[in-house]
Backbone bond lengths (Angstrom), bond angles and torsions (degrees), N, CA, C in turn:
res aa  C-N    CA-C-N  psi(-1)  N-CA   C-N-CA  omega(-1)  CA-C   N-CA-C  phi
1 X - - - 1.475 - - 1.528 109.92 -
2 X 1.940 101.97 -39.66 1.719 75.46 -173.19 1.507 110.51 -83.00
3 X 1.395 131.28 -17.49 1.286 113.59 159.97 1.360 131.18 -35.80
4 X 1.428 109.79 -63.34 1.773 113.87 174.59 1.675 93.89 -31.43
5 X 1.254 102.75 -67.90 1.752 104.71 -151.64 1.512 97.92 -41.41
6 X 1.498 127.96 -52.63 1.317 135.73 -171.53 1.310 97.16 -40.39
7 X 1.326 115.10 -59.09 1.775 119.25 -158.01 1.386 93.12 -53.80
8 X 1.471 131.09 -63.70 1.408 130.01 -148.27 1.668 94.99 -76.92
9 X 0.953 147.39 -4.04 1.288 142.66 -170.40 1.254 112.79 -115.79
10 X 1.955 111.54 -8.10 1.515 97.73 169.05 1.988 93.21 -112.14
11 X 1.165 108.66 2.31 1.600 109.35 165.45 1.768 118.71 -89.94
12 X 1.085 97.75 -12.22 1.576 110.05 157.74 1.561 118.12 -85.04
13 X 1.082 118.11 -37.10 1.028 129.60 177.64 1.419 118.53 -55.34
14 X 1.491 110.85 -57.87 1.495 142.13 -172.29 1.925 85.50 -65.46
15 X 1.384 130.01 -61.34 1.419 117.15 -168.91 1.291 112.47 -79.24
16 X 1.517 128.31 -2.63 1.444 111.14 145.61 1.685 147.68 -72.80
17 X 1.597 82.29 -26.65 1.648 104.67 176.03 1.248 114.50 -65.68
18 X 2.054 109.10 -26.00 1.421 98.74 -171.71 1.140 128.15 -89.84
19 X 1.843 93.58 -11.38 1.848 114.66 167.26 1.515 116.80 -47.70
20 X 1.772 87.87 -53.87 1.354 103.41 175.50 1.858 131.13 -40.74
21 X 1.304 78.43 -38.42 1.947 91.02 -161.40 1.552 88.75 -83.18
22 X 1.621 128.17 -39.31 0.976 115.20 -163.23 1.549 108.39 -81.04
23 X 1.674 123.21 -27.55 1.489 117.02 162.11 1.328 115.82 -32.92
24 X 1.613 107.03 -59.48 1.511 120.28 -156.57 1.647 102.44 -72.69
25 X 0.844 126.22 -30.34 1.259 143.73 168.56 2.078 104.99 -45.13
26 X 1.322 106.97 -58.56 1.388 120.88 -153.76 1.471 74.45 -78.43
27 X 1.310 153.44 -67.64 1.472 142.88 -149.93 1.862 113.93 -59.83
């Protein structure tokens, strides 16, 4: 179980960063 959790929390991770890059990107 705590693996799964790991996975989804570094795949959450990964789709915030790309928000990120793509904000910083748009400015």
């Amino acid at each position: 179980m705590k693996e799964i959790a790991d996975q989804e929390r570094r795949s959450v991770n990964q789709q915030i960063i790309v928000l990120l890059e793509q904000s910083l990107q748009q400015k």
